[in-house]
C-alpha positions in Angstrom: 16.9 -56.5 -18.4 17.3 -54.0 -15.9 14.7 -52.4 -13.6 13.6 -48.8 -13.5 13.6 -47.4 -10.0 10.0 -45.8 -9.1 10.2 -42.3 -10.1 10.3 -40.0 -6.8 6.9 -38.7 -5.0 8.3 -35.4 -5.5 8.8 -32.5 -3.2 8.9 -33.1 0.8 6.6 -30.2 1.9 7.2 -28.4 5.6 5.0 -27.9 8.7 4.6 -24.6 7.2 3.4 -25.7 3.9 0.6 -27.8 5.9 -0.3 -25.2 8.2 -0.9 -23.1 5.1 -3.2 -25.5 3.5 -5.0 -25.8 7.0 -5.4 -22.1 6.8 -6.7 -22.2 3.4 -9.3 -24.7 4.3 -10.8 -22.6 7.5 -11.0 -19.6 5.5 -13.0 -21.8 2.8 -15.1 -22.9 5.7 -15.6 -19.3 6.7 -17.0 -18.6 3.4 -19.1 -21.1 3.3 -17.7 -23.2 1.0 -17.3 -26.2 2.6 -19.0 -27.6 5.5 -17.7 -28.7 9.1 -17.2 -32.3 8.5 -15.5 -31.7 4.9 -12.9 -29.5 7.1 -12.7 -32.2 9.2 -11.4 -34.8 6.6 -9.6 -32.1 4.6 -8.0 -31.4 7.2 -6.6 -35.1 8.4 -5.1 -35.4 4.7 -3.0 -32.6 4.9 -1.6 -33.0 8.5 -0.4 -36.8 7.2 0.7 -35.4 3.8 4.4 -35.8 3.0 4.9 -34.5 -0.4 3.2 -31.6 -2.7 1.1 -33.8 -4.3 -0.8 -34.8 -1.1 -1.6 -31.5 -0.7 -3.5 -31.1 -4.1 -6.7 -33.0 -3.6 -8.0 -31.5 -0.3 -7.8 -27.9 -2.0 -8.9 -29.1 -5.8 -12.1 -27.9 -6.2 -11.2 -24.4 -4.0 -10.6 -20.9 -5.6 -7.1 -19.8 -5.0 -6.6 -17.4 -2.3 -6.6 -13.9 -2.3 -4.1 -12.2 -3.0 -2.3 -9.9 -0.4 -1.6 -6.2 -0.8 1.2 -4.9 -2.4 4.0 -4.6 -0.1 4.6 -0.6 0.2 8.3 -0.3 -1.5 10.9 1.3 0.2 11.3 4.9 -0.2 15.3 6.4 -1.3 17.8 6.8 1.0 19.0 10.4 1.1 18.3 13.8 2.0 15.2 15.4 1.5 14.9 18.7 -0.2 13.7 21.3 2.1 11.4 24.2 0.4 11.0 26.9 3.4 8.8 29.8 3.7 7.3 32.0 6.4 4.2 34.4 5.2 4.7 33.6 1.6 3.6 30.3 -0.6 5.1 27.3 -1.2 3.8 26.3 -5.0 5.2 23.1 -6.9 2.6 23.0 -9.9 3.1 21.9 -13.6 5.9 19.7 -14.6 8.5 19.7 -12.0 11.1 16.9 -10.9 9.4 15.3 -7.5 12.2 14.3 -5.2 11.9 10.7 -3.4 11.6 12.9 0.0 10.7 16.5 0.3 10.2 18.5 3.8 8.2 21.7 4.1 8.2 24.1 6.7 5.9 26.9 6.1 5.2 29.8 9.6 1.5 31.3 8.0 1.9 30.8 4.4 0.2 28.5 2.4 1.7 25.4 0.6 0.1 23.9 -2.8 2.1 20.6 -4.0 0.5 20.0 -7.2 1.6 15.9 -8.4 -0.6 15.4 -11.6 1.6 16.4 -14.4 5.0 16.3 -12.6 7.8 14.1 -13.0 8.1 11.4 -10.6 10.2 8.4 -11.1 9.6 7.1 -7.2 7.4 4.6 -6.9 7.2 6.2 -2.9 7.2 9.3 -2.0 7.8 11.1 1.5 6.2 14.4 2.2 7.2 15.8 5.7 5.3 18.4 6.7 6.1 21.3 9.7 3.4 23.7 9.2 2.2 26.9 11.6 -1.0 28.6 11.0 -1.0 27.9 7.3 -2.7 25.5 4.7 -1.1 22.6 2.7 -2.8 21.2 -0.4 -1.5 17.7 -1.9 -2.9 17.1 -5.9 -2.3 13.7 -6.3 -2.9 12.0 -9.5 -5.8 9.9 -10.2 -4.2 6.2 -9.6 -2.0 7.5 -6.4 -2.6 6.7 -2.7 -1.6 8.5 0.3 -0.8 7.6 3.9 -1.6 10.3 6.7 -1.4 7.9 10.2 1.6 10.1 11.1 0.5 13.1 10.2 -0.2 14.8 13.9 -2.6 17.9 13.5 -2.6 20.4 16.6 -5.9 22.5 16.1 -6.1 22.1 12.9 -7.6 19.4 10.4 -5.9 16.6 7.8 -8.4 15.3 5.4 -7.3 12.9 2.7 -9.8 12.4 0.1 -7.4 9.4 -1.6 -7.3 5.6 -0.4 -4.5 4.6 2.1 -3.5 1.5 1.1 -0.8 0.9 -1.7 -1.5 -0.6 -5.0 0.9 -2.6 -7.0 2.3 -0.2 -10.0 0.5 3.2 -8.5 2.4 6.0 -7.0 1.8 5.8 -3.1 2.8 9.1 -1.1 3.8 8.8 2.6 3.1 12.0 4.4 4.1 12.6 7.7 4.8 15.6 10.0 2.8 18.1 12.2 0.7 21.3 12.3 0.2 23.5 14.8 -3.0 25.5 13.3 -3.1 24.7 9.6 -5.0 22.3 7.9 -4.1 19.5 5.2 -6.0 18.1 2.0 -4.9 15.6 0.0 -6.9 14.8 -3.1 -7.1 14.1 -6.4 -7.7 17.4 -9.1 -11.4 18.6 -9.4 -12.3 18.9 -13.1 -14.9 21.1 -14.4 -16.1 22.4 -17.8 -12.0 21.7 -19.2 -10.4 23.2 -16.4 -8.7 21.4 -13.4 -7.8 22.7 -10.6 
């Protein structure tokens, strides 16, 4: 008759792997989910755990952690289409193709970049703006977010009335740039009575 060998513990886990769990148990502390002392003994069963399985009972009766925001995706290599103007406007509305990077330059006119209802396969999208003494207005659509940190105004304003911070599956736009006198707005559409605008 010949004898089994023990099945394996499983896994070996890493000083990374404990320090994670470690982690995981100060936040729950934090939150006041556990107390002091329970940290305390948590903790001494992970730092001597060896495998996967030594890690499960310290963090058993805890909620899984948060999830992280979504990781902004990379925006197209490429060049960006330039749409120029001086005194006159710049007006993208209705369905037209969005390109993965677009620069504007605009001297006094004004720029309207209408997003809602045009097509736009990018899951990013970079906006580079170079305006004078003129306006820019961004229509994003409803879901979409929109980051301005690099968007340098001179003497005039940038107001974004959209969250910053990507979201997994949204469109995110990236706008970046200067103005020397003109002033930015980047929201959603307003709707009233059946009309948007």
């Amino acid at each position: 008759m010949t004898v089994q060998p023990p099945d394996p513990p499983g896994i070996r886990i890493s000083d990374a792997d404990r320090e994670r769990a470690a982690t995981r148990l100060h936040q729950a502390m934090a939150e006041g989910r556990i107390t002091v002392s329970e940290l305390e003994e948590r903790l001494t069963v992970v730092y001597a755990a060896r495998y996967e399985a030594d890690l499960r009972p310290p963090l058993a009766d805890l909620p899984p952690e948060p999830s992280a925001a979504a990781p902004v995706p990379a925006t197209p290599a490429g060049p960006a289409l330039v749409l120029k103007a001086g005194l006159s406007t710049i007006k993208r509305t209705g369905a037209w193709a969005v390109p993965a990077r677009l620069r504007v330059q605009s001297g006094m006119g004004s720029v309207v970049l209408d997003f809602c209802d045009a097509d736009n396969p990018h899951p990013v999208v970079e906006v580079e703006l170079e305006l004078g003494a003129g306006s820019a207005r961004l229509l994003v659509p409803d879901d979409a977010t929109a980051n301005v940190d690099d968007l340098v105004p001179g003497m005039g304003t940038v107001r974004s009335k959209v969250p910053s911070r990507p979201r997994a599956g949204s469109p995110h736009f990236v706008v970046h740039g200067r103005t020397t006198m003109g002033s930015v707005t980047i929201r959603r559409r307003y709707r009233l009575g059946g009309y948007s605008f």
